[in-house]
Structure formats: C-alpha cells, structure tokens
C-alpha positions as CSV (number, residue, x, y, z in Angstrom):
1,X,76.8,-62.1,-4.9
2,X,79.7,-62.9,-2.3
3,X,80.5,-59.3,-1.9
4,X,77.3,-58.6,-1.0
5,X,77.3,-61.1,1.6
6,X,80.5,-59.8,2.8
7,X,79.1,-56.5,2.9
8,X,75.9,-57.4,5.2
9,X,78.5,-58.8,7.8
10,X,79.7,-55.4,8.6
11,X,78.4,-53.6,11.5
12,X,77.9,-50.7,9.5
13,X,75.3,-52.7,7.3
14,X,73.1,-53.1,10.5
15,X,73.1,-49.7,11.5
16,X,72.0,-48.1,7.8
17,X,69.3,-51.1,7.4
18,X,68.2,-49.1,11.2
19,X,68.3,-45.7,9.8
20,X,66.5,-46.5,6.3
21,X,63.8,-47.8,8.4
22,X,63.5,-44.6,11.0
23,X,63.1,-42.3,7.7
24,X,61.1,-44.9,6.1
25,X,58.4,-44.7,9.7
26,X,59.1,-41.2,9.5
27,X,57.9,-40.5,6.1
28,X,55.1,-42.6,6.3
29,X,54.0,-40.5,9.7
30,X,54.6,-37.0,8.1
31,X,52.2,-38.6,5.3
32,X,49.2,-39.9,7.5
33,X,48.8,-36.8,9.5
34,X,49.5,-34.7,6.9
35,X,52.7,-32.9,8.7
36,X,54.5,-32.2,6.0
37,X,51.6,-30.6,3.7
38,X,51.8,-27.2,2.6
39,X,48.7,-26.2,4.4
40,X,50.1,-27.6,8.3
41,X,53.7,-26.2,7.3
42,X,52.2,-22.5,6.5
43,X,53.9,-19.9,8.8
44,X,51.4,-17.4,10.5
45,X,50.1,-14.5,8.8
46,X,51.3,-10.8,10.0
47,X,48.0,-10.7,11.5
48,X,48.5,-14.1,13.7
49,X,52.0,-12.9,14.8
50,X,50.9,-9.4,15.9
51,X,48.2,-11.2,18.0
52,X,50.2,-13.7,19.4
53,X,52.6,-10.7,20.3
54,X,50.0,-8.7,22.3
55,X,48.9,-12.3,23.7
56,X,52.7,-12.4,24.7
57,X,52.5,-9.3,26.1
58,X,49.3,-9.7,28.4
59,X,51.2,-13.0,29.2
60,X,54.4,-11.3,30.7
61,X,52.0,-8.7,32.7
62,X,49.3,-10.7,34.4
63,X,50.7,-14.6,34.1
64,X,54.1,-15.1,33.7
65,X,55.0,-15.0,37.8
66,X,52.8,-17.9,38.4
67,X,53.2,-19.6,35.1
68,X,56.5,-19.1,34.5
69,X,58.7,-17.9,31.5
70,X,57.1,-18.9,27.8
71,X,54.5,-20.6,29.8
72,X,56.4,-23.8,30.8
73,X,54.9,-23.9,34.6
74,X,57.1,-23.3,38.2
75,X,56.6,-26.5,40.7
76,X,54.8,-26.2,43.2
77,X,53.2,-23.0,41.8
78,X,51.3,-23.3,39.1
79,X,51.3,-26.0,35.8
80,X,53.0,-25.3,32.5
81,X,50.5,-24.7,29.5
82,X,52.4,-25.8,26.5
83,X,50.0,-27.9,25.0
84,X,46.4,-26.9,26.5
85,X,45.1,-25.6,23.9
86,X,43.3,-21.9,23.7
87,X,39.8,-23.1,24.7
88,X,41.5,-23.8,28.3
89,X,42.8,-20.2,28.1
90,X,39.7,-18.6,27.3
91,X,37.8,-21.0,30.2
92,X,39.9,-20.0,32.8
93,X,40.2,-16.4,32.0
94,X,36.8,-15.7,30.7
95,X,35.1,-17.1,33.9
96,X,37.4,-14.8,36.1
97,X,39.0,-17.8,37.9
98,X,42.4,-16.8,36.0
99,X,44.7,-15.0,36.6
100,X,44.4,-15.8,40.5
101,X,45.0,-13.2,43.0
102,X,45.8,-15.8,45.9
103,X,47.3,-19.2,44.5
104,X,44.5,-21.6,45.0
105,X,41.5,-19.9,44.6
106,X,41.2,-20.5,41.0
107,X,38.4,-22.6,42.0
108,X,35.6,-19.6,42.5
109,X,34.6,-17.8,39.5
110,X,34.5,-13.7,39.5
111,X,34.2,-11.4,37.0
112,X,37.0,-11.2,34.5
113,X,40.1,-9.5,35.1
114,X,41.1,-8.9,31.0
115,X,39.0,-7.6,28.3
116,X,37.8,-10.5,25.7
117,X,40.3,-8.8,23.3
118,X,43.2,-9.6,26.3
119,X,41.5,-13.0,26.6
120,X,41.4,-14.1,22.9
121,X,45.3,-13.0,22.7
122,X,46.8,-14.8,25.7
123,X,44.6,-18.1,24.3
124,X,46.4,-17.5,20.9
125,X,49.7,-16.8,22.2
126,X,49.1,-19.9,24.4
127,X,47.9,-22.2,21.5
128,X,51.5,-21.0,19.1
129,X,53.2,-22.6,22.2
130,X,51.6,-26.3,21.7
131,X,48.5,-26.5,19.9
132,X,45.5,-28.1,21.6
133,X,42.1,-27.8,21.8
134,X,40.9,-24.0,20.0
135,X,38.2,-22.5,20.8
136,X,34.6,-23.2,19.8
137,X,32.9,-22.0,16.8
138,X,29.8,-20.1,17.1
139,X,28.5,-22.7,15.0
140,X,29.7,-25.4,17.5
141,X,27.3,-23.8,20.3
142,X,24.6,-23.3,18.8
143,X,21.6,-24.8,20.4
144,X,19.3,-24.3,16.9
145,X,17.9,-27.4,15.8
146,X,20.2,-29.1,19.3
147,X,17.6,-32.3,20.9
148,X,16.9,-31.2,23.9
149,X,15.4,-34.5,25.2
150,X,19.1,-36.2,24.1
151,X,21.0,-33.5,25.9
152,X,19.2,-33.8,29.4
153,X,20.0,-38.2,28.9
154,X,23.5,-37.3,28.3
155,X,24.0,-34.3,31.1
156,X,22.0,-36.9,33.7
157,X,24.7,-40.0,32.1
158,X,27.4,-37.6,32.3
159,X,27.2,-34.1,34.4
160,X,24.1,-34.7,37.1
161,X,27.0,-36.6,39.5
162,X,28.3,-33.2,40.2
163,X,26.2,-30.4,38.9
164,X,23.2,-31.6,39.9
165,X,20.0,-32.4,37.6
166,X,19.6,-28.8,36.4
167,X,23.1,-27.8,36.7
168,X,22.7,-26.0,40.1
169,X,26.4,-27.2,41.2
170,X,27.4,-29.2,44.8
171,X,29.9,-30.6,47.3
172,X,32.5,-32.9,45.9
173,X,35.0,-35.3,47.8
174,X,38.6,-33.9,49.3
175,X,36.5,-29.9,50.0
176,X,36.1,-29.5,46.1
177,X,33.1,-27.8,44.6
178,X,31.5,-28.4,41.4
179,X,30.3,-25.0,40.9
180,X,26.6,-23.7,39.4
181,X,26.2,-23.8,35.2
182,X,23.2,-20.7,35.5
183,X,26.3,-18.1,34.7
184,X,28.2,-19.9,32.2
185,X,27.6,-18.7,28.7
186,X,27.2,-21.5,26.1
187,X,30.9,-21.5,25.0
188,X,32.1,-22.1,28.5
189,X,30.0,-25.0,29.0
190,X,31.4,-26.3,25.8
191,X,35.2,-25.3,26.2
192,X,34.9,-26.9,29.8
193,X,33.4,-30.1,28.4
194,X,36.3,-29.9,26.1
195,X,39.2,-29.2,28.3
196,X,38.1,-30.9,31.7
197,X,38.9,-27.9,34.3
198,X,39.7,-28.7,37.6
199,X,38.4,-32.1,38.8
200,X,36.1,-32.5,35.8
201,X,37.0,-34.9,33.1
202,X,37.9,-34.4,29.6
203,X,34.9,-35.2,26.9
204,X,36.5,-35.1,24.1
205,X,34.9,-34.6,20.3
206,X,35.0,-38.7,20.5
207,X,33.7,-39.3,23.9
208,X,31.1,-37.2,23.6
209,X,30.6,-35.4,19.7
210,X,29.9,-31.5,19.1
211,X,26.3,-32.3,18.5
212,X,25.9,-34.0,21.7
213,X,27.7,-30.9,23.5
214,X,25.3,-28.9,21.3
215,X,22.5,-30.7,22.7
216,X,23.8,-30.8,26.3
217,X,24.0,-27.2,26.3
218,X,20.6,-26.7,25.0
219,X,19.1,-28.6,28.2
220,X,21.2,-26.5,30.1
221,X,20.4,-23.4,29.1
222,X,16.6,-24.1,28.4
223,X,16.4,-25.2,32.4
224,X,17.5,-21.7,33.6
225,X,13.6,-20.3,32.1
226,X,11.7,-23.5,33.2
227,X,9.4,-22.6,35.5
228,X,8.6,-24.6,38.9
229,X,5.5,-26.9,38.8
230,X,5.9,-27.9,42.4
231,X,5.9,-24.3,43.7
232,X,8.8,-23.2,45.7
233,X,12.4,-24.4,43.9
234,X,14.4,-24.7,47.0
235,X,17.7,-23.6,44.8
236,X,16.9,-26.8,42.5
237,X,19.5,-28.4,43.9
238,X,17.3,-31.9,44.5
239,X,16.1,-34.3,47.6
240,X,18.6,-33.3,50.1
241,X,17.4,-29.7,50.2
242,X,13.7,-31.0,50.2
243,X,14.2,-33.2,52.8
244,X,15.8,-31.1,55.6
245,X,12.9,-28.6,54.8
246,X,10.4,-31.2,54.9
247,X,12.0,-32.9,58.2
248,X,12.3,-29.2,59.8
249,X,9.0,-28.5,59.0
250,X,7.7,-31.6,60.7
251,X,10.0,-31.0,63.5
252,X,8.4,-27.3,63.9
253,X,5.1,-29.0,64.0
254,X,5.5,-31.5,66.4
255,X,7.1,-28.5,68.7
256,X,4.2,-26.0,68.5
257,X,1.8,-29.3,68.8
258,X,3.6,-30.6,72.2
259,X,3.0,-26.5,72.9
260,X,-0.4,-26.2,72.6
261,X,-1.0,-30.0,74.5
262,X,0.9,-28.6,77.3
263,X,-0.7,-25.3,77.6
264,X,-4.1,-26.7,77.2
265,X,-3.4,-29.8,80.2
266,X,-2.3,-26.7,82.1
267,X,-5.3,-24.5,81.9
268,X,-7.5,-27.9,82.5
269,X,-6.1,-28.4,86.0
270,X,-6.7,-24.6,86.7
C-alpha cells in the first residue's frame, strides 16, 4: 500500500481527484435535468429550421439595426434577446410596440407592423437563440371552466396597483405608463404576465400558476361586457376621476348659486 501513498503525494493526484469530481457533478446534472436524453438532444426538424430561417430573415430586415447582429443587443440602443424566450417576441411584436420607429417609444402600443406569420418566425428564430419562455397554448388561455371570483382576488393582489381595478391602465412613477388591458387579446395578457414587459414584473408558472393566469384573464376579459350599475363610468379608471367630477360639479354649483344671490340682491335694491 506504500506506493499508493507515494502516489497521492503527487500533485498530479490532486488535480485528477478535481477532474473526477467535475465529470462526476457534471454527469449527475446532465442526469437531473434530463440534458443528455434523446428527446432534449433531438436536432430541429426541416420544418423548424425553414421557420427559424424566415424568422432570421424578418430579423435581419426589421430588427437587427437596433438589436444587433444574431440578436446579442448594441449598448445604449436596445438589449440583446438571447434568452427571452418567444412569448416576449410575440408580446412585443404582436401589440405593435416592436419594432420601434423612434427608439423609446416602445412603450405605446399601435397596430402591428408584421403579419402573425412574421411574428411567430422572429419568436422562433429568437427562442433557437436561447430558449425561454414559448408561447402559450390555446389551452393555457382559455377562460372555460377559469374562477372568475379567484382571478379578480389575484388581479386586485397583483395587477390593480397599476392597471387599475378593471384594467383601465394609469400613471406610474419616473413618466411611465401602465397602459389599458381592454385591447389585449387573452394571450398577451398571459405572455405579459409571463415575461414582465417593461416595468411590470415577472409572474412566473410558480409565482402565479397557469390556472391562476387563466382565471386572471377571465376577470379581465369578463369586465370589458359588465355593464355600469352607477350610471355613467367615467373611463372606470376609479375615485380620482370621480372625485374631480364630483368636486367640479360642486364648484359649478356654488358659482351659479353666488350668481343668482347676486343678481337677485341687485334687483332687490332696484
């Protein structure tokens, strides 16, 4: 056994002991997520490759001078989007606020500038880059059988601090806007919960679970046919708006009162 004594003194020894255990971590990794299965390690079909080759193509033509080459980002422009996953790309696009004809006013939705064909391409072509979050199912936003009480707890919990109670959008800190949901189609309400866009944060399927964003978007949705039991809605957008009307029609009362008192005291000493 002294030679293998002699043999652990060696410098050498230390450095394999090192390497056995990287592969050993290694293997057991590739194991628990599965990374070196047949299924994750299958290359794309000819179909997946001739879609993320027109996605490259819309790419180079309407994205790549902001975005930069294979989507990696130029400072100070606009942020790389290895890694965002396609529901971001199909967000952004979809809504209109990409791709941006001034740089920063990505904020404002407007009608889309590519065809959903265009749109579902660049988000493929973007998700081959880095993976991250696809985009939903038509299963996943479905509102059939969603709890509609639950989603209105969980959009007032989660969503009312910016949108509003009904999702009518407001004024945010720094000149940022949360904008209106009444135009956004049930996947972009679930693709934005997903992917956080712009000052929103990112509810995750852990944070909050595709039934709950089912149910969310059900509230929402159901809230744009509602009708108004207190008459006029004011835009929906809560107290503030009711208040200034409320105070301004007071004030206009007071005014024509003080009118008619003055007119009247003047006619009396006539």
């Amino acid at each position: 056994m002294s030679w293998i004594t002699a043999r652990r003194r060696r410098p050498v020894a230390g450095y394999a002991v090192v390497l056995l255990g990287l592969l050993l971590i290694g293997a057991i990794y590739a194991t628990i997520t599965g990374s070196g299965s047949p299924a994750s390690a299958a290359a794309p079909s000819a179909a997946q490759k001739a879609q993320i080759g027109r996605g490259y193509q819309v790419f180079q033509a309407n994205c790549q001078s902001c975005h930069g080459f294979a989507a990696a980002g130029i400072p100070g422009v606009a942020p790389g989007l290895i890694g965002v996953g396609a529901a971001a790309v199909d967000f952004q696009v979809s809504t209109g606020r990409m791709p941006a004809k001034v740089n920063g006013a990505e904020n404002d939705r407007k009608p889309p500038q590519l065809t959903p064909a265009q749109t579902h391409a660049v988000a493929v072509y973007i998700a081959s880059l880095g993976g991250g979050p696809p985009i939903p199912s038509a299963a996943q936003v479905s509102t059939a059988g969603a709890n509609v009480g639950l989603g209105q707890q969980l959009f007032t919990s989660n969503c009312s601090q910016c949108h509003n109670f009904v999702g009518a959008g407001g004024a945010l800190t720094y000149g940022k806007f949360a904008p209106a949901l009444s135009p956004s189609t049930p996947t972009q309400i679930y693709e934005a919960m997903l992917t956080g866009p712009e000052a929103m944060p990112v509810f995750n399927e852990t944070t909050i679970t595709p039934s709950e964003k089912a149910d969310i978007i059900a509230y929402v949705t159901q809230t744009r046919t509602e009708q108004n039991p207190g008459g006029v809605s004011l835009g929906r957008v809560g107290p503030v708006t009711e208040g200034l009307v409320a105070f301004l029609g007071v004030l206009l009362f007071m005014v024509l009162a003080a009118m008619w008192i003055t007119a009247k005291h003047g006619k009396v000493h006539e």
